[in-house]
Structures are given as C-alpha cells and as structure tokens.
C-alpha positions in Angstrom: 15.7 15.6 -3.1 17.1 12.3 -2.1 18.4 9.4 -4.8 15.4 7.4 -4.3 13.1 10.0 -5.3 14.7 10.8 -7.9 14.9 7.7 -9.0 11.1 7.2 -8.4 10.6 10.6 -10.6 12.7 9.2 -13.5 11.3 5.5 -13.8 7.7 5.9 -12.7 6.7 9.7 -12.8 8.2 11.2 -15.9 7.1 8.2 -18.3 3.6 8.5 -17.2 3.9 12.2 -18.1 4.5 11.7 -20.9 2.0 9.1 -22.1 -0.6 11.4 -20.7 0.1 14.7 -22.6 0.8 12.2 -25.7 -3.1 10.7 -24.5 -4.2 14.0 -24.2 -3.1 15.5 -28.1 -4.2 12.5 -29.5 -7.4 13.0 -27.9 -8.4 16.2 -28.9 -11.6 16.0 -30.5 -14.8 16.5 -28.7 -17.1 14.0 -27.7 -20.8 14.5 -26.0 -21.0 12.2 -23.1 -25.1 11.8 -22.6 -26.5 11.3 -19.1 -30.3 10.2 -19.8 -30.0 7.1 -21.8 -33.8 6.9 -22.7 -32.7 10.2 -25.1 -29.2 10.7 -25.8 -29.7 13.6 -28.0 -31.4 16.0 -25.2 -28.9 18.9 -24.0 -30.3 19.1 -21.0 -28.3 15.9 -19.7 -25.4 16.0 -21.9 -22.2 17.3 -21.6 -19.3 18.3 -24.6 -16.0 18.7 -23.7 -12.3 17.2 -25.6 -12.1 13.3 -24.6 -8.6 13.4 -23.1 -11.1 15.7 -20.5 -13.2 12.8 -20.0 -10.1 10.5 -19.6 -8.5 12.5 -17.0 -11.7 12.9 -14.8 -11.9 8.8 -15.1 -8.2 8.3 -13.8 -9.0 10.8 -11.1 -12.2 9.4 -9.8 -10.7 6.0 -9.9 -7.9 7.3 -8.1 -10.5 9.4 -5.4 -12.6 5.8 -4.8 -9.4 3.6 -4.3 -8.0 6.1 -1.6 -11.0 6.0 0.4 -11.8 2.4 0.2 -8.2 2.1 1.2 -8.6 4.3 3.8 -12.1 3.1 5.2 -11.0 -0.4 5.0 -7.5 0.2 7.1 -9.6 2.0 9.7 -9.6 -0.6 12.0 -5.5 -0.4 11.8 -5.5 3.1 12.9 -7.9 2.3 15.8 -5.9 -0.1 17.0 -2.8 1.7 16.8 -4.7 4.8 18.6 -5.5 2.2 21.4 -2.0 1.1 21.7 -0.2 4.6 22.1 -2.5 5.3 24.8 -1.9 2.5 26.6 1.6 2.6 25.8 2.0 6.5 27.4 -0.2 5.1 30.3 2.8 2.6 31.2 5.5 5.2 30.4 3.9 7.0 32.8 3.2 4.6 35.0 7.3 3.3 35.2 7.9 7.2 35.8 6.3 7.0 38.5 7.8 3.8 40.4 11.3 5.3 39.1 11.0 8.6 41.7 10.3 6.8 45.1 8.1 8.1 47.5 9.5 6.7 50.4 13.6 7.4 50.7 15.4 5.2 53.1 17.3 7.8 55.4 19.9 6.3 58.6 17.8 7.5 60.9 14.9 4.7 59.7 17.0 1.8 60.2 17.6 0.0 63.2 20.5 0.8 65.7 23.2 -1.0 64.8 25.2 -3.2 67.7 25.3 -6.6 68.7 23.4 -9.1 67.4 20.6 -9.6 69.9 19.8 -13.1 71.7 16.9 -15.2 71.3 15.8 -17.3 73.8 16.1 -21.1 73.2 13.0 -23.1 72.8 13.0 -26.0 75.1 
C-alpha cells in the first residue's frame, strides 16, 4: 500500500467509519417508512426496518445517482478521447510507413559518374 493511501485511509476513510457505526447504534430503533401517502397506516405499502437501514440506503442511492450523472455528463470527454486515439494510431501508423521506404537508392540507379558534360551555348 503506498504512503498516500494510507494516508487517504487514516484522514478520510477511518473517521467516516466510525461516525457511521456510531450513526448506526444510535439509530437502532425501528421506524415504518409509508409509500402511499393518501393512507400511511396500510401494510401493503409500508416498509419497517432499524433507521440507520434507511440512512445507509439514502447515502448509497445518492452515491449511485451522482456516479451516473457524473458519468453521463463526462460522456462526451470519453468520445472525444476515443476519436483522438484512433486518429492518433492512424498517424503512428501512417509515419511507420514513410519510415521503411519503398524505393531504396542502389549505385546502379544513379547516373555514371565522369566528366561533367557540355552544354551548348545559347547565342
């Protein structure tokens, strides 16, 4: 585990540990949370259950909602960063391919070599 982890564990992490299991044994005592608000006391819609339960599920769902707005609303980022690599592998390949030539320059494709050759005045 590296120092800034551990770091992160012991300042952020551990705290917030334990202020929820302190949350959750205050908490204890049931609650009914009722679902039809036109008649609270049916069972039918109701649900009973310890309200550090109920606290937990909010923290989560809260948590759930932000990560996909985040991650809907930073779509476009990812797009464009998709786009880019492509492109970006389509001129690595491309300056591959101008770095092998495909025409060597051999001796025997040059001219002869000798004197230079005379050209004939212009009058």
């Amino acid at each position: 585990m590296t120092r800034l982890k551990k770091i992160v564990y012991l300042v952020i992490l551990l705290p917030l540990g334990v202020l929820l299991v302190v949350l959750s044994v205050a908490n204890r005592q049931s609650v009914t949370l009722a679902l039809n608000p036109f008649r609270p006391q049916d069972s039918v819609l109701s649900l009973t259950a310890p309200f550090f339960l109920f606290l937990m599920l909010a923290l989560i769902l809260g948590m759930a909602i932000g990560s996909v707005g985040t991650w809907w609303t930073q779509g476009k980022h990812r797009k464009q960063a998709r786009v880019e690599a492509r492109e970006a592998v389509k001129w690595h390949n491309e300056a591959d391919k101008q770095k092998t030539p495909s025409t060597a320059v051999t001796p025997a494709s040059l001219p002869p070599a000798g004197p230079p050759m005379k050209t004939p005045a212009l009058n």
